[in-house]
C-alpha positions as CSV (number, residue, x, y, z in Angstrom):
1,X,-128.2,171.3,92.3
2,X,-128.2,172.6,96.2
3,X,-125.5,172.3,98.2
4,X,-127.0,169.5,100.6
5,X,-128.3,167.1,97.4
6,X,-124.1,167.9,96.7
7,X,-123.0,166.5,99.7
8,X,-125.0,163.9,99.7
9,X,-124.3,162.2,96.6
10,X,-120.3,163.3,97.6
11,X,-120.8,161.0,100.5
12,X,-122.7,158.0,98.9
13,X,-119.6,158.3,95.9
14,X,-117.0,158.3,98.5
15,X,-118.8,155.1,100.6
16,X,-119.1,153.5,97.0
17,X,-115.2,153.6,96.3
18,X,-114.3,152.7,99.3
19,X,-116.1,149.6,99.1
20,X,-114.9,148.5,95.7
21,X,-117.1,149.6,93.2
22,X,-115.6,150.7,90.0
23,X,-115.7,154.7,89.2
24,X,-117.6,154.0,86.1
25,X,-120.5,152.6,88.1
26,X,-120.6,154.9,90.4
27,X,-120.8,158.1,87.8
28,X,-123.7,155.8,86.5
29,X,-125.4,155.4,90.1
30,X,-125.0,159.1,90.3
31,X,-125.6,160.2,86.8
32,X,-122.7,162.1,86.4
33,X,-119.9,162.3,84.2
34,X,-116.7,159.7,84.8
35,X,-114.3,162.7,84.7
36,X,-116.1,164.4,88.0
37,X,-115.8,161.3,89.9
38,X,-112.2,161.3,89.2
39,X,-112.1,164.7,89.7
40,X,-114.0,164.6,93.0
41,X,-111.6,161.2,94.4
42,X,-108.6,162.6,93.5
43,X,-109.0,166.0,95.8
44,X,-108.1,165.2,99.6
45,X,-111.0,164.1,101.6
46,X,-111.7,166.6,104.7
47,X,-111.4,164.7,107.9
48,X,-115.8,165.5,108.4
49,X,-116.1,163.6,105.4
50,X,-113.7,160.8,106.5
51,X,-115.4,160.3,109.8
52,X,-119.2,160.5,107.9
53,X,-117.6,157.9,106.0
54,X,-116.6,155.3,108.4
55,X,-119.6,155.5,110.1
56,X,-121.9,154.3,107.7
C-alpha cells in the first residue's frame, strides 16, 4: 500500500469515528483488520490530521 492511499483511508477512518460509526464497520468499509483500527484510534491524532478532519 503507498503512503498517500495510507493516509487517505487514515483520514476517511478517523471522519467515520468521529461521526458515530462503530470500529467494526469501519475495518469492514476499509477492509482491514478490527485490531488496526483500534490500533490506529488509540495513537494521538497530529494536529494536520485534526484540522483535515474538521474540515470535511
Amino acid at each position: 500500500m503507498t503512503a498517500g492511499r495510507q493516509a487517505t483511508e487514515i483520514r476517511t477512518l478517523y471522519c467515520l469515528y468521529c461521526t458515530g460509526v462503530a470500529k467494526a464497520e469501519i475495518a469492514r468499509r476499509l477492509r482491514i483488520g478490527r485490531t488496526s483500527v483500534r490500533r490506529i484510534l488509540s495513537q494521538p491524532v497530529p494536529q494536520k490530521m485534526m484540522t483535515l478532519v474538521a474540515g470535511r
